[in-house]
N, C-alpha and C positions, 0 to 999 in steps of 0.2 A: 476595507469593506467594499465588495464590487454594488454596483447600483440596483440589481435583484435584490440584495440580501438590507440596503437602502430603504427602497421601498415596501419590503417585504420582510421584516427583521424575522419571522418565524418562517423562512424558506429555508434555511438550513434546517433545521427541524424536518420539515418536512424533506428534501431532501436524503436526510440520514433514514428516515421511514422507508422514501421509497426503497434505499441499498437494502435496509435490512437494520434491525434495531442490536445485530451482535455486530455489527460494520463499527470499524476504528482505521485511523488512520496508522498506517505502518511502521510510523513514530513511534506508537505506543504500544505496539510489542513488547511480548518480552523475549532476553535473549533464551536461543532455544527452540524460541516455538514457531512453530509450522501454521501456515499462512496462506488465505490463495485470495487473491486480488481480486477483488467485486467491482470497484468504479474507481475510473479515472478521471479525476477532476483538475490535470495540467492544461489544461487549455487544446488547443487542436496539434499547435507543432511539439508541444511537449508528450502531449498521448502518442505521438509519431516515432518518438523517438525513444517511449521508453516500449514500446512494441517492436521496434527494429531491436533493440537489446535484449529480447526476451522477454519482458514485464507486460503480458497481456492480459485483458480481463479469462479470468479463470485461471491463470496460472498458480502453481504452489510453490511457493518461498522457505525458507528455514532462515530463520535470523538467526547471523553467526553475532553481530557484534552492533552496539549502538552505544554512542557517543553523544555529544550536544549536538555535535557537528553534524551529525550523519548514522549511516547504519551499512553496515555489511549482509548481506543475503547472498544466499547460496540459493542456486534453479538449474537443479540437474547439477552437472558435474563443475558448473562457472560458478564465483563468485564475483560479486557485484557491488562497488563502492555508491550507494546515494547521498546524494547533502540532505540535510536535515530537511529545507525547503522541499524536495522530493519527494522524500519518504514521509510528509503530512499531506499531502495529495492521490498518494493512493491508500486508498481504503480497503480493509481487506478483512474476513473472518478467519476464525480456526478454521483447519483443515489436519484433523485428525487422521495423515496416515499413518501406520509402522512402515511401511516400505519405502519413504521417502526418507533421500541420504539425510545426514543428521552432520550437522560442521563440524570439521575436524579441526 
């Protein structure tokens, strides 16, 4: 538990309000579904480096595969291994396209 959430045990809460109350973490997708990334909550060098790999607020995902361990997403024509710790840090809604690729 970080020391915000310490002293403030209803800031997650609030928190998830601000992203948007359909916001989940990318964990709990399901596989299949199309995805676009609202807020990144890895800390500053983590938000750096999943934006150098594509993963930026507003992008769209397709979760090809999730495990305990981790999750597989597809963004454009790459797919993208995350560990499980990862994939509960970005928070993301539906994104309802058809013309987004679909994992093969």
């Amino acid at each position: 538990m970080d020391a915000t959430m310490a002293r403030n045990p209803n800031s997650a809460l609030a928190g998830r309000q601000a992203i948007g109350e359909k916001a989940y973490p990318l964990m709990m997708a399901q596989v299949g579904e199309r995805v676009r990334i609202v807020a990144m909550k890895g800390g500053a060098a983590i938000d750096k480096r999943l934006t150098e790999m594509g993963l930026n607020l507003g992008a769209e995902l397709a979760l090809c595969l999730r495990e305990e361990s981790g999750v597989v997403v597809m963004r454009g024509n790459s797919r993208l291994a995350l560990g499980a710790a990862l994939a509960h840090r970005l928070w993301v809604t539906p994104a309802n396209h058809e013309d987004m690729e679909r994992c093969k």
